[in-house]
C-alpha positions in Angstrom: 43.5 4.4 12.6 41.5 2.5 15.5 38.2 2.1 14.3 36.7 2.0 10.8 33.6 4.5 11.1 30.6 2.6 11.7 28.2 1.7 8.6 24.3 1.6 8.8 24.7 2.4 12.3 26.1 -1.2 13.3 29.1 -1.0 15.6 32.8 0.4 14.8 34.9 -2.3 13.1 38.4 -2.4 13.8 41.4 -2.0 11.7 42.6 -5.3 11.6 39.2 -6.9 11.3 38.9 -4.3 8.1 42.1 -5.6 7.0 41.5 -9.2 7.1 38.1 -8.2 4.9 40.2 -6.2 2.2 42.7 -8.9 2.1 40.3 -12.0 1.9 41.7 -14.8 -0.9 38.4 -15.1 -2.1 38.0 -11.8 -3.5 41.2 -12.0 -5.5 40.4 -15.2 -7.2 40.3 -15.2 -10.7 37.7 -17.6 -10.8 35.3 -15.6 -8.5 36.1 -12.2 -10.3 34.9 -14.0 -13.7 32.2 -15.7 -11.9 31.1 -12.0 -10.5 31.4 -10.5 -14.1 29.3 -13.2 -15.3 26.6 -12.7 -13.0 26.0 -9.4 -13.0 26.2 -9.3 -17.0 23.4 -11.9 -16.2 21.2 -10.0 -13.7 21.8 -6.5 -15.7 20.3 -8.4 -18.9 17.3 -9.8 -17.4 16.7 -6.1 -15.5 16.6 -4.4 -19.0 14.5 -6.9 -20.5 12.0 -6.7 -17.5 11.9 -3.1 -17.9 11.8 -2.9 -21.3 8.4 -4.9 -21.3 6.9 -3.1 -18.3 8.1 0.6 -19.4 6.8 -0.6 -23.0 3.4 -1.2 -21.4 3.2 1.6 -19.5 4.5 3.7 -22.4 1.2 2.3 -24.7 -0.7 3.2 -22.2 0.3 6.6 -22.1 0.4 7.2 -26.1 -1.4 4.7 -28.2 -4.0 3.7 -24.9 -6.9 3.1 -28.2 -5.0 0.4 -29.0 -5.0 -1.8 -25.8 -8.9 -0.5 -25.2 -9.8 -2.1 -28.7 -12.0 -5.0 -27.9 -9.9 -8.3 -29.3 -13.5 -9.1 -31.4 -16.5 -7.1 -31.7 -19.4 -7.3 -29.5 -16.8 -8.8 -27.1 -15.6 -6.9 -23.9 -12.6 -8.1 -23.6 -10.0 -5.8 -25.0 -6.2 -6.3 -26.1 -5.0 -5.0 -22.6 -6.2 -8.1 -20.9 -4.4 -10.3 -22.7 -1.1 -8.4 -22.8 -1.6 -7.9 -19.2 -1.4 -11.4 -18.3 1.4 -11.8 -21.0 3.6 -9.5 -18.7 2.7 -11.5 -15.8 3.3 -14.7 -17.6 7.1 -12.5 -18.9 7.8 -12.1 -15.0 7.6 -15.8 -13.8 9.4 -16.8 -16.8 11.9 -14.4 -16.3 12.3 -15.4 -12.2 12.2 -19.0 -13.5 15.2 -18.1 -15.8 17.3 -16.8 -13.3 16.6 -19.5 -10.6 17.3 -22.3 -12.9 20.3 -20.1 -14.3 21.6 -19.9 -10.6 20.5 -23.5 -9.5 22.9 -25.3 -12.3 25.1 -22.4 -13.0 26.3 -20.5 -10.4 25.9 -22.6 -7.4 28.1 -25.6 -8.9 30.7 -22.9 -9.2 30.5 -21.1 -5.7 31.1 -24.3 -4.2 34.3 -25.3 -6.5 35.3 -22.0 -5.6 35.0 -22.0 -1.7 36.2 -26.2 -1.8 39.8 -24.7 -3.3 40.1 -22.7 -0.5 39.1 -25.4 2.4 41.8 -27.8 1.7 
């Protein structure tokens, strides 16, 4: 085999190049296998919890919509749906917030320990 085909219309890789890519230490670390695992358990957890909140909104709105019209006191204007509105917002940055702290002391500490074993 002399070239690899092309992929998203870059250019051809060769066979040794794909080689040295399938055979990379990295990938077969133990360490960075269990640190893979661990973050997509991570980032699959926080993806159902954003879209059970959004799809539970959205899902209100389509069955029950009298209860997020219901003004939150009467003579007011302001109905449930405001509030729970913003609450999803508010969800979203705490949510991004999660996963950047998460990544910051967890993850990133690790990736280097990880690439310094291989650089000595």
């Amino acid at each position: 085999m002399e070239h690899a085909y092309p992929q998203d219309g870059g250019s051809a890789v060769s066979a040794e190049q794909l080689e040295d890519t399938i055979q990379n230490p990295i990938l077969e670390n133990p360490q960075f296998r269990a640190l893979v695992k661990q973050r997509r358990i991570f980032s699959w957890s926080m993806t159902a919890l954003m879209l059970a909140v959004y799809f539970g909104f959205i899902l209100t709105l389509a069955f029950i919509p009298a209860r997020l019209g219901t003004p939150i006191t009467e003579g007011h204007p302001m109905t449930w749906g405001v509030p729970i509105g913003f609450g999803m917002l508010a969800f979203t940055i705490l949510l991004v917030a999660v996963y950047v702290w998460r990544t910051n002391t967890c993850y990133d500490p690790k990736i280097k320990t990880i690439i310094g074993s291989f650089k000595k």
